[in-house]
N, CA, C and O atoms as CSV, one atom per row, in Angstrom:
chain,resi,resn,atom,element,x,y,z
A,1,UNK,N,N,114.893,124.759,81.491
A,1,UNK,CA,C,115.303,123.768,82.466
A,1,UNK,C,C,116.831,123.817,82.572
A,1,UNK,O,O,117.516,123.933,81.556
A,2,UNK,N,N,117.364,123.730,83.780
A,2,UNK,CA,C,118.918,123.990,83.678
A,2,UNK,C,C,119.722,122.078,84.305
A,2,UNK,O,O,119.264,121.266,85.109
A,3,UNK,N,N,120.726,122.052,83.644
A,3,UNK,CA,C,121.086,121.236,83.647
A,3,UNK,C,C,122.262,121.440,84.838
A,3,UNK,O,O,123.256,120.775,84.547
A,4,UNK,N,N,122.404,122.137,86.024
A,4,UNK,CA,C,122.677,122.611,87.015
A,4,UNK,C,C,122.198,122.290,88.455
A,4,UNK,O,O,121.575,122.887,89.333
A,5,UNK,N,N,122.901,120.810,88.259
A,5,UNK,CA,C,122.076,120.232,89.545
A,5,UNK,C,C,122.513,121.328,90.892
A,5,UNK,O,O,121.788,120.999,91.831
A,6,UNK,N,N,123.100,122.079,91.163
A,6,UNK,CA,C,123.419,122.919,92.157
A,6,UNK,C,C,122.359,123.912,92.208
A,6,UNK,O,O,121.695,124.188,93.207
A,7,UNK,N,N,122.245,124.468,90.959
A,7,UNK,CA,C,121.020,125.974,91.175
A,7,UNK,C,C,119.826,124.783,91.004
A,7,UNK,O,O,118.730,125.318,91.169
A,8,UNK,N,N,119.716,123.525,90.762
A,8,UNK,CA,C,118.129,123.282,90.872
A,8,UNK,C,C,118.298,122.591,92.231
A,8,UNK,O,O,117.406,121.788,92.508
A,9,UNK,N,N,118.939,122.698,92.818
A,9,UNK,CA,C,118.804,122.190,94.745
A,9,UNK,C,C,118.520,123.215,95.097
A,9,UNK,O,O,117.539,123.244,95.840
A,10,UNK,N,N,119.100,124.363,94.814
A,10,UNK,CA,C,118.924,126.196,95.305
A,10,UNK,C,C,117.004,126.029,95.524
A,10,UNK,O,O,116.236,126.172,96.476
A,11,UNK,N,N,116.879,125.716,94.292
A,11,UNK,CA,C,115.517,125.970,93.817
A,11,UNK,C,C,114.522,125.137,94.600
A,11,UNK,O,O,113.472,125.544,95.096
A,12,UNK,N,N,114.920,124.144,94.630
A,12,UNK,CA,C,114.062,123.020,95.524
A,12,UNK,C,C,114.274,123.555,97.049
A,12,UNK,O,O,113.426,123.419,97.932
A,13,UNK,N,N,115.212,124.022,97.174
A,13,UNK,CA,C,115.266,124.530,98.639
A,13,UNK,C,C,114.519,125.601,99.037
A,13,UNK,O,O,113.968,125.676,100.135
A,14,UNK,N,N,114.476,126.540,98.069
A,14,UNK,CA,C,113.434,127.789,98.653
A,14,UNK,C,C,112.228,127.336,98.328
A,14,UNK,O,O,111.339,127.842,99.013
A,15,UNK,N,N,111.673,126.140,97.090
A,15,UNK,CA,C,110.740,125.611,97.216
A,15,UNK,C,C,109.808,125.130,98.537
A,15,UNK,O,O,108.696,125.439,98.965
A,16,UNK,N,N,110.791,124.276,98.912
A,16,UNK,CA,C,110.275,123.956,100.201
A,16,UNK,C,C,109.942,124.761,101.256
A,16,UNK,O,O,108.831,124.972,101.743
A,17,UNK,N,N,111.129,125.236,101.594
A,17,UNK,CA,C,110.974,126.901,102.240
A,17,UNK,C,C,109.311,127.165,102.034
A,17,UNK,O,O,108.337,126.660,102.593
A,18,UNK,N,N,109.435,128.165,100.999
A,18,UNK,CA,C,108.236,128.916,100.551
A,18,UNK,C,C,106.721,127.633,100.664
A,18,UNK,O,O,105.708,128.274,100.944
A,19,UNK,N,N,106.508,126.561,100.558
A,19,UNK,CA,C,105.712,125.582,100.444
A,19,UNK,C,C,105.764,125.901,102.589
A,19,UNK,O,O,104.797,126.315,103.228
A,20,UNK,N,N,106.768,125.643,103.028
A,20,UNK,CA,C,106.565,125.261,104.838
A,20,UNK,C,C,105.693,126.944,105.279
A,20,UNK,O,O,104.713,127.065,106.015
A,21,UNK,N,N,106.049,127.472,104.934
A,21,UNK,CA,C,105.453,129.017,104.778
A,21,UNK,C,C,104.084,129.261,104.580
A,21,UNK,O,O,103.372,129.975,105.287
A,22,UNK,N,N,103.642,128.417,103.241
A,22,UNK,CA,C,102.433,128.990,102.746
A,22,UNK,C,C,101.333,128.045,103.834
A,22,UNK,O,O,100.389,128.678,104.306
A,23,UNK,N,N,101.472,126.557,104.211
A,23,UNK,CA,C,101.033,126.179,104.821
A,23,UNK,C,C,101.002,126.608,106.276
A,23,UNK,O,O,100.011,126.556,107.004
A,24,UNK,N,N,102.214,127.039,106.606
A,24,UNK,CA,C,102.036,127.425,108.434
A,24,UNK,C,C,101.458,128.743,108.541
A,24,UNK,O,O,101.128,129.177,109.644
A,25,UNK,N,N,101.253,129.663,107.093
A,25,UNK,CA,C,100.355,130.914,107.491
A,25,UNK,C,C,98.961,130.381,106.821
A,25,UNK,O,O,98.077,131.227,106.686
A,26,UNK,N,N,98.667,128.894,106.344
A,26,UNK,CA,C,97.416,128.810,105.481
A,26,UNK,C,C,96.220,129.473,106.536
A,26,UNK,O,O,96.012,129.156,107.707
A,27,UNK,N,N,95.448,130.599,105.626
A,27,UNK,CA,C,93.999,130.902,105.342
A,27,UNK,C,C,92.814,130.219,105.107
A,27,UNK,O,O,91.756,130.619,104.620
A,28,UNK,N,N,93.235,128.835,105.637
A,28,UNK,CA,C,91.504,128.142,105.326
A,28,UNK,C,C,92.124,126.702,104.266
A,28,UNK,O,O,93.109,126.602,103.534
A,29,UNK,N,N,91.140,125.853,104.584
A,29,UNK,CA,C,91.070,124.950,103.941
A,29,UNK,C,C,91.718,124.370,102.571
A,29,UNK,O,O,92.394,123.358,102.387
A,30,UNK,N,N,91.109,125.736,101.353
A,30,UNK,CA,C,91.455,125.777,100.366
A,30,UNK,C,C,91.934,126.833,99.823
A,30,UNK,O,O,91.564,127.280,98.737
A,31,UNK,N,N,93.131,127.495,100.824
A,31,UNK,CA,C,93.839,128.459,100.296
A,31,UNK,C,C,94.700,128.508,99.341
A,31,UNK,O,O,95.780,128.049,99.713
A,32,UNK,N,N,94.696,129.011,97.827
A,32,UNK,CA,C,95.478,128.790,96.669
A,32,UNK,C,C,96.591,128.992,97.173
A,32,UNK,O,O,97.449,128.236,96.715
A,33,UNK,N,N,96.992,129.790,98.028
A,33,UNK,CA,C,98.293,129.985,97.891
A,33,UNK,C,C,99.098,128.485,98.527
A,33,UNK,O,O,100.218,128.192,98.108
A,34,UNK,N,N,98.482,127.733,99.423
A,34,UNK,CA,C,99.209,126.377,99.364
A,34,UNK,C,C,99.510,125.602,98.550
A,34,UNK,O,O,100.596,125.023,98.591
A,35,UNK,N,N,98.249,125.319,97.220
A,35,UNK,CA,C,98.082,125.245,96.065
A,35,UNK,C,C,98.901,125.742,95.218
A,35,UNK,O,O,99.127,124.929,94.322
A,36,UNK,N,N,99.615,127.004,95.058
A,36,UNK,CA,C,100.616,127.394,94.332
A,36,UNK,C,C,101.766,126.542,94.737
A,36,UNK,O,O,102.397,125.671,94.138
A,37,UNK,N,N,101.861,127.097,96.042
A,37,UNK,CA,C,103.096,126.286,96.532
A,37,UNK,C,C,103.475,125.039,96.412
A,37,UNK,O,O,104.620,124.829,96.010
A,38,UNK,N,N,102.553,123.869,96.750
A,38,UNK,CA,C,102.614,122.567,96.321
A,38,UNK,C,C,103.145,122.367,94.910
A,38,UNK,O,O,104.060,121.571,94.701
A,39,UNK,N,N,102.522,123.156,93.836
A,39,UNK,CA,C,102.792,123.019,92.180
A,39,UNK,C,C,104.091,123.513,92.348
A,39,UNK,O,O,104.820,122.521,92.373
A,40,UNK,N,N,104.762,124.532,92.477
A,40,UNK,CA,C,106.024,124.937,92.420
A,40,UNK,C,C,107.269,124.008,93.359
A,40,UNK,O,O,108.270,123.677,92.724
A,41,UNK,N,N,107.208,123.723,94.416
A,41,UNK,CA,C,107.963,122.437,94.918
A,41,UNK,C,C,107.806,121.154,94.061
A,41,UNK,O,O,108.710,120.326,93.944
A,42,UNK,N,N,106.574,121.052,93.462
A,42,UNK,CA,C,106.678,119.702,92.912
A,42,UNK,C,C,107.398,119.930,91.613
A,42,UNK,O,O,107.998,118.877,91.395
A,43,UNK,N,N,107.612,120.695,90.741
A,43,UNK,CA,C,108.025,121.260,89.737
A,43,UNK,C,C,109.836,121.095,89.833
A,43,UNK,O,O,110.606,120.621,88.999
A,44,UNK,N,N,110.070,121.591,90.968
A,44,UNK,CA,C,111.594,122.267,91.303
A,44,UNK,C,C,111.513,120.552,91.812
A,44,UNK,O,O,112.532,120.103,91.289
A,45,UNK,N,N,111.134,119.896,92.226
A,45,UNK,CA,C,111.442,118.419,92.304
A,45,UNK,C,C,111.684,117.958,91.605
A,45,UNK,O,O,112.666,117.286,91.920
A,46,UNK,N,N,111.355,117.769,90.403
A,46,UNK,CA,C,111.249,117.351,89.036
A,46,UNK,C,C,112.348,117.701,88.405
A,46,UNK,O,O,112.682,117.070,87.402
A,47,UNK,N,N,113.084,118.734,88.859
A,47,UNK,CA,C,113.724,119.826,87.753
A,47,UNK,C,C,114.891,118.991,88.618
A,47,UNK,O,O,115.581,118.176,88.004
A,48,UNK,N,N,115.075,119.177,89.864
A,48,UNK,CA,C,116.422,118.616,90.429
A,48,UNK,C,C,116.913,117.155,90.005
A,48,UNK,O,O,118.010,116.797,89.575
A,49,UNK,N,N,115.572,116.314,90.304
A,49,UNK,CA,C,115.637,114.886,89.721
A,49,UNK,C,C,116.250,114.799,88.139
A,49,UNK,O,O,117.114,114.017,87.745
A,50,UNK,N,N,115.766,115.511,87.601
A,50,UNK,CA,C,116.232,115.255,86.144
A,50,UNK,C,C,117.696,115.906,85.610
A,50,UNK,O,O,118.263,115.768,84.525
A,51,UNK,N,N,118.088,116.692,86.846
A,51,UNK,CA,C,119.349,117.371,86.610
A,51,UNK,C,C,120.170,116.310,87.102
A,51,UNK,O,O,121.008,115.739,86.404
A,52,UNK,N,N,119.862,115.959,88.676
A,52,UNK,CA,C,120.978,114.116,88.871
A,52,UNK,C,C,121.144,113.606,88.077
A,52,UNK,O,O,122.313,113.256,87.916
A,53,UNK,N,N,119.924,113.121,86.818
A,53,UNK,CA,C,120.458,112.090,86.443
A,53,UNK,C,C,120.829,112.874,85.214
A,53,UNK,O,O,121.357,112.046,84.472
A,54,UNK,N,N,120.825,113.684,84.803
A,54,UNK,CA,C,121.390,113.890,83.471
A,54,UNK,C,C,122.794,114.559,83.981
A,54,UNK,O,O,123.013,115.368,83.080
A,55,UNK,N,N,123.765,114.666,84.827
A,55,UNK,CA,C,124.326,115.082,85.269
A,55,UNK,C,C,125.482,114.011,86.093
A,55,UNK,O,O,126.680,113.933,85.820
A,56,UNK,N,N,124.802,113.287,87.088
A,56,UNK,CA,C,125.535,111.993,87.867
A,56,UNK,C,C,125.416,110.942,87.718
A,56,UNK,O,O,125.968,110.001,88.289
A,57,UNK,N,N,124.076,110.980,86.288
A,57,UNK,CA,C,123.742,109.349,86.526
A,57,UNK,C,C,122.979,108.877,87.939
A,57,UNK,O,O,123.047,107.768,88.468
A,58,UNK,N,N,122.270,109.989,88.367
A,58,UNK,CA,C,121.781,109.909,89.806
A,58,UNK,C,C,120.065,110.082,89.984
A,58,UNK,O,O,119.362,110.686,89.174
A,59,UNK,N,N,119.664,109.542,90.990
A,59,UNK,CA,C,118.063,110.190,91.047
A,59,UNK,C,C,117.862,110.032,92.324
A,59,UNK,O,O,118.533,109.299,93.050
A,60,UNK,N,N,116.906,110.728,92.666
A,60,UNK,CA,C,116.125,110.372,94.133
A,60,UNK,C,C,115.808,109.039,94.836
A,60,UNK,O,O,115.858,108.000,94.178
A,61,UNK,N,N,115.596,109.026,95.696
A,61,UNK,CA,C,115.544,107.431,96.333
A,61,UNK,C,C,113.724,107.228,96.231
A,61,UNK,O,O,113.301,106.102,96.494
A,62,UNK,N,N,112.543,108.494,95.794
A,62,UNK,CA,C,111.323,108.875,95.943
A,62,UNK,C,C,110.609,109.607,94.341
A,62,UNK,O,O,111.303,110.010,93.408
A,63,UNK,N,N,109.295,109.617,94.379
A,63,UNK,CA,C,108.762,110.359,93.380
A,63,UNK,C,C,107.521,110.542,93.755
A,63,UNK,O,O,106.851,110.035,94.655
A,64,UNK,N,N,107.256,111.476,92.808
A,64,UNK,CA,C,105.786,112.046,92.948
A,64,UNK,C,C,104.794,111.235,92.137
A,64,UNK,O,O,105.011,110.732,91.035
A,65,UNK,N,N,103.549,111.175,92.919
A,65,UNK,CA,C,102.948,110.592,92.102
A,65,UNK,C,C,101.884,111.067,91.262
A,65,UNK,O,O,101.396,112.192,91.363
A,66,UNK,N,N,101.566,110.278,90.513
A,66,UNK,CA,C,100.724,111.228,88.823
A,66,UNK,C,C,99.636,111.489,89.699
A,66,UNK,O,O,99.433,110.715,90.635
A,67,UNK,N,N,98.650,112.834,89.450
A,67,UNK,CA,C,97.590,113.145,89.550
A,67,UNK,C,C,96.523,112.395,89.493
A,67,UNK,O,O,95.505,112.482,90.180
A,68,UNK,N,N,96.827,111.507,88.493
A,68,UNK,CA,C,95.961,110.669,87.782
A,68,UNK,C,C,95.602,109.665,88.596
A,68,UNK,O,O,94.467,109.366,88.965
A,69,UNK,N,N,96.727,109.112,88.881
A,69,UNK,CA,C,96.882,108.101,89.858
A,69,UNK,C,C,96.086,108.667,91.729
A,69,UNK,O,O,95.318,108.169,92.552
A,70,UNK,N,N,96.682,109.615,91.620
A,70,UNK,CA,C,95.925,109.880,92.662
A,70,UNK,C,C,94.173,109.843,92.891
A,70,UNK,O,O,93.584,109.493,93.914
A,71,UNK,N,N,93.678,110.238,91.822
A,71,UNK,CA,C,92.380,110.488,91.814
A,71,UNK,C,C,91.873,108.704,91.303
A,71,UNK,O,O,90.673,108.439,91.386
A,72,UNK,N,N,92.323,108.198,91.074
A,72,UNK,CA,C,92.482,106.450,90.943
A,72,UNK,C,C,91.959,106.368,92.378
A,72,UNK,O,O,90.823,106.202,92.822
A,73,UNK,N,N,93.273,106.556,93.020
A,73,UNK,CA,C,93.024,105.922,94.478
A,73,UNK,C,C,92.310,106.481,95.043
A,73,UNK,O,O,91.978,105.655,95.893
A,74,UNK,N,N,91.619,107.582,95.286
A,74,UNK,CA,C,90.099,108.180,95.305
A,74,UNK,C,C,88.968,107.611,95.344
A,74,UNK,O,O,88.186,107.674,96.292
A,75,UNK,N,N,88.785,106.953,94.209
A,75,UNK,CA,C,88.061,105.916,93.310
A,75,UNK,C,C,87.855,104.929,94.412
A,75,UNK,O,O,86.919,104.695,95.176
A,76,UNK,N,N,88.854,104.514,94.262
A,76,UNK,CA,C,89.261,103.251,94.652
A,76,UNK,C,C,89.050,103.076,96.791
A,76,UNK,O,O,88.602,102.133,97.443
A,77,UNK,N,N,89.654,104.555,97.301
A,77,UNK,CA,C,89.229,104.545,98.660
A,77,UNK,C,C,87.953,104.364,99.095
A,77,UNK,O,O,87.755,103.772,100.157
A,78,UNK,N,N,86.539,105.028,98.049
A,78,UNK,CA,C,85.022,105.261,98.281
A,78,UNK,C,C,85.074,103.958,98.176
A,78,UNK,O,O,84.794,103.471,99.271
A,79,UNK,N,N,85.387,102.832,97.074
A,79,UNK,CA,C,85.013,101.772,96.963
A,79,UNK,C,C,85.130,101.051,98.051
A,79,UNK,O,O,84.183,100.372,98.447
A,80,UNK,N,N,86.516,101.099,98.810
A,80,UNK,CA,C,87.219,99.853,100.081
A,80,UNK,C,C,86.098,100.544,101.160
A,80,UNK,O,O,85.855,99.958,102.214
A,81,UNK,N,N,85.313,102.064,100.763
A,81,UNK,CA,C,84.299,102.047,102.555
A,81,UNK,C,C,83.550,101.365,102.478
A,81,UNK,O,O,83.448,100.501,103.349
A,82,UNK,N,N,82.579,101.418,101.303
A,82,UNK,CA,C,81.411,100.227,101.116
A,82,UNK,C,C,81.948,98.865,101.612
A,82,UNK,O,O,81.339,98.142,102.401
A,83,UNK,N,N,83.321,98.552,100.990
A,83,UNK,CA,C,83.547,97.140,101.251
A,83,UNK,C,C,83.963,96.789,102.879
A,83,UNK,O,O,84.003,95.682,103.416
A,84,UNK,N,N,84.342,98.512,103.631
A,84,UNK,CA,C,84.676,97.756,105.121
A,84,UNK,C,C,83.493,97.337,106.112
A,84,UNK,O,O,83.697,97.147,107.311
A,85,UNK,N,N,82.393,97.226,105.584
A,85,UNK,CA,C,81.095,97.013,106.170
A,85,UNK,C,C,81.119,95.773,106.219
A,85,UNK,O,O,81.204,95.400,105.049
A,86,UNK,N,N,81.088,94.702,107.044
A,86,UNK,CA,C,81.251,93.213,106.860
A,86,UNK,C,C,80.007,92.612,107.841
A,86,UNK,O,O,79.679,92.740,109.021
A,87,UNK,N,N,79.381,91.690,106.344
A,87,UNK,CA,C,77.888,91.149,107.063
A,87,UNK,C,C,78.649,89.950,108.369
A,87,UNK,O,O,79.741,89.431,108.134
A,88,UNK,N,N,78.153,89.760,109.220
A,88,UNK,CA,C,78.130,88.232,110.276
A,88,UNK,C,C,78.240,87.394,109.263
A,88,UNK,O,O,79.273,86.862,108.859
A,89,UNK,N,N,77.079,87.271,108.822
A,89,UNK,CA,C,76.793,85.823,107.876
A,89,UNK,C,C,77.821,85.103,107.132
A,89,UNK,O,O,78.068,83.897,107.161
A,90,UNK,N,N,78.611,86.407,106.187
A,90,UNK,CA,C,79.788,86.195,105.790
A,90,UNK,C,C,80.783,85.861,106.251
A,90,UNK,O,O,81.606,85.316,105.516
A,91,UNK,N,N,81.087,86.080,107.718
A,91,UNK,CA,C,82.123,86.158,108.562
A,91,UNK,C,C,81.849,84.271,108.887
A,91,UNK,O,O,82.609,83.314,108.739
A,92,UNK,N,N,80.856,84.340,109.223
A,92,UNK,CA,C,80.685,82.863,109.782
A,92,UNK,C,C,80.724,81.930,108.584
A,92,UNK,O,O,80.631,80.781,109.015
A,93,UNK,N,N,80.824,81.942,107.229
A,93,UNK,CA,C,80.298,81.441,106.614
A,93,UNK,C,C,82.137,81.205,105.976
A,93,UNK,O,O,82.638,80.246,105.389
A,94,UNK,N,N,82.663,82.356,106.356
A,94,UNK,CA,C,84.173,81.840,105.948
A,94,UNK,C,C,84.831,81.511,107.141
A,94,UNK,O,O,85.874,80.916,106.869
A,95,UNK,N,N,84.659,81.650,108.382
A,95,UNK,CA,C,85.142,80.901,109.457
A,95,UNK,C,C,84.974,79.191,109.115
A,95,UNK,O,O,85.951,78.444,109.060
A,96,UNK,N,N,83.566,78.742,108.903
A,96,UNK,CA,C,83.330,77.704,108.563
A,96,UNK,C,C,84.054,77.000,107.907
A,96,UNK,O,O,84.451,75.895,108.276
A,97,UNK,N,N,84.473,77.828,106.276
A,97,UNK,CA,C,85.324,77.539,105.359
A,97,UNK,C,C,86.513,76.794,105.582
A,97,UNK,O,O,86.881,75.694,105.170
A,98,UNK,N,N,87.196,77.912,106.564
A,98,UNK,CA,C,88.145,77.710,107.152
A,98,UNK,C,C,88.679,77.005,107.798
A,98,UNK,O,O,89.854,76.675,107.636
A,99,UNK,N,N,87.580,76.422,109.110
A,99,UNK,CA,C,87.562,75.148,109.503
A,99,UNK,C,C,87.827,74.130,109.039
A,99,UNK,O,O,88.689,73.292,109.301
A,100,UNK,N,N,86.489,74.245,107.783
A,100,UNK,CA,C,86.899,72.659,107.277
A,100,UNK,C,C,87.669,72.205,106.404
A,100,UNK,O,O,87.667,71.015,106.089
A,101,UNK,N,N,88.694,73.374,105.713
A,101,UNK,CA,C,90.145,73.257,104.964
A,101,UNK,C,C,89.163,73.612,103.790
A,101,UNK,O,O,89.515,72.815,102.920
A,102,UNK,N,N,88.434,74.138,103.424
A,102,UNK,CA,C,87.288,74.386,102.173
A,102,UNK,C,C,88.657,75.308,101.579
A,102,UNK,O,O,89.149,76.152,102.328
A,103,UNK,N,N,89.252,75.075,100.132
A,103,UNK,CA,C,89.713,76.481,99.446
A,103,UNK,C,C,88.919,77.127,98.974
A,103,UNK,O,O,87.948,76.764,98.310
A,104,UNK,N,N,89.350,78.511,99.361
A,104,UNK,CA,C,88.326,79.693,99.199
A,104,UNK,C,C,88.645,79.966,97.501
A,104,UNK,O,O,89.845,79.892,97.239
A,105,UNK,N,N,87.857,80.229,96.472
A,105,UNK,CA,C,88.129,80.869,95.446
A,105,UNK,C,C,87.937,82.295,95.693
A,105,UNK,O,O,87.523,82.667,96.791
A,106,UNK,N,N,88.372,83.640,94.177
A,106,UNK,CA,C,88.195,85.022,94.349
A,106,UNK,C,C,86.854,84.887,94.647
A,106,UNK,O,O,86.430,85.951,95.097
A,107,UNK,N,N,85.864,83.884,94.576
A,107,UNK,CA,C,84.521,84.653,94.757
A,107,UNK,C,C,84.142,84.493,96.296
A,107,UNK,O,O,83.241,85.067,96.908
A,108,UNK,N,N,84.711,83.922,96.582
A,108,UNK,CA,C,84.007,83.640,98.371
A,108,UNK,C,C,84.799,84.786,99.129
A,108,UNK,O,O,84.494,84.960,100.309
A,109,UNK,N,N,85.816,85.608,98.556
A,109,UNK,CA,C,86.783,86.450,99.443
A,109,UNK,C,C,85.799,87.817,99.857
A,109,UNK,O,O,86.254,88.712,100.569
């Protein structure tokens, strides 16, 4: 890892480069080579970020987010489709609520 915030902008720059590349010639859906590319920009992101601040006392105004996290919100998107299905009954039944100044608890939401 170089502590050279100049050659790790170099780096992030042909990153990107090479990443705008692999996508505007992508081969299909799940072409690794976008896949490479993505890992290597995100990498040289990382590498620049940590050179600001060990360097200017500086960081990005942005970050990447964990994998982990991503596949969370995955999770979590399948769940909100089931939930965008909304019975009448319910609808009327918190209109009602609403009307009559009823506070709703988490369970009526």
């Amino acid at each position: 890892m170089t502590d050279d915030p100049r050659a790790a902008l170099d780096r992030l720059l042909a990153a990107l480069e090479a990443h705008f590349h692999a996508v505007s010639t992508r081969r299909g859906d799940d072409d690794p080579v976008v896949d490479d590319a993505y890992d290597v920009l995100a990498d040289a992101f990382e590498v620049y970020d940590n050179a600001l601040l060990r360097v200017h006392g500086e960081t990005l105004p942005f970050y990447l987010a964990d994998d982990e996290a991503d596949d969370d919100d995955a999770d979590d998107d399948e769940a909100d489709e089931d939930d965008d299905e909304v019975d009448e009954d319910d609808l009327d039944d918190l209109e009602d609520d609403l009307l009559d100044g009823t506070e709703l608890d988490g369970a009526d939401r």
